[in-house]
C-alpha positions as MATLAB code, in Angstrom:
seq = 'XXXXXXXXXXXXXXXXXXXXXXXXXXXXXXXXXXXXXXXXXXXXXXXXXXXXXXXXXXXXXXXXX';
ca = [
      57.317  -12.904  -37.209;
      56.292  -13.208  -41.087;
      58.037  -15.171  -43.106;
      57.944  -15.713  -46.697;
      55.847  -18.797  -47.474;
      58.637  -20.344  -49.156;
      57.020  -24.019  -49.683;
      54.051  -22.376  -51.414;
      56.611  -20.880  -53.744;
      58.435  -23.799  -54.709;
      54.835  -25.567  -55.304;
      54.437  -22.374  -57.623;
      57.945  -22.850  -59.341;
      56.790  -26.370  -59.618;
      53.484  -25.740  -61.599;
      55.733  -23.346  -63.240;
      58.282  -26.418  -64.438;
      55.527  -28.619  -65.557;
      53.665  -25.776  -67.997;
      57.171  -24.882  -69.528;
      57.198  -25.756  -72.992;
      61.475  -24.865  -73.135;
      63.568  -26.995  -71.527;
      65.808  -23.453  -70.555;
      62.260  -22.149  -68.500;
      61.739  -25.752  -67.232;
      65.374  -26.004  -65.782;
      65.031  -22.030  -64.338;
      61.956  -23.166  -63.070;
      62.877  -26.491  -61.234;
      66.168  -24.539  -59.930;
      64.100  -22.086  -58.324;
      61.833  -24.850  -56.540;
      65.122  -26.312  -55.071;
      66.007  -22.685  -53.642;
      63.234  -22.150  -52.172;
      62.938  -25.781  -50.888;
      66.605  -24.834  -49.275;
      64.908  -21.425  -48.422;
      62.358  -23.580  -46.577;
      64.617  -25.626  -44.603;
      66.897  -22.536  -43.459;
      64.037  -20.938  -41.993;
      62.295  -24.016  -40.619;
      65.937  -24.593  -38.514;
      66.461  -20.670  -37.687;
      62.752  -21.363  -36.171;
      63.822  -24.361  -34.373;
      66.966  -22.515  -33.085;
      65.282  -19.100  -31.862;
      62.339  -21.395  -30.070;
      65.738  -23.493  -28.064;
      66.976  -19.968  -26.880;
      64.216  -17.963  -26.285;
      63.341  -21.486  -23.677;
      66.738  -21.203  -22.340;
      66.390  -18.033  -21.795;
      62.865  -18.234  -20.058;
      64.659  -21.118  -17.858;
      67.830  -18.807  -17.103;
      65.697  -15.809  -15.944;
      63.206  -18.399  -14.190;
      66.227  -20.335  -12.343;
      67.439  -16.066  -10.814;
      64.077  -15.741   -8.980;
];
């Protein structure tokens, strides 16, 4: 499944942040990388989660042959 590449983003916000010039872009900017950091972390646990059931449910069909 394809997934955003939300750390790259954030590194992109980031880069974004340090160019800014106005403290208004600079604080859009950094508030973006956090998102996507978030973003990051969702996904990384929804990964983690669908991996623990699609085992239990290889175990569960293995344990009804």
């Amino acid at each position: 499944m394809s997934h955003p590449d939300y750390r790259g983003l954030a590194a992109q916000a980031r880069s974004q942040a340090d160019a800014a010039t106005l403290d208004n872009v600079r604080f859009r900017c950094l508030r973006s990388e956090a998102a996507f950091l978030a973003m990051a972390q969702r996904q990384d646990l929804a990964d983690t989660n669908r991996a623990r059931r699609e085992e239990a449910a290889t175990a569960k069909a293995a344990e009804q042959v």
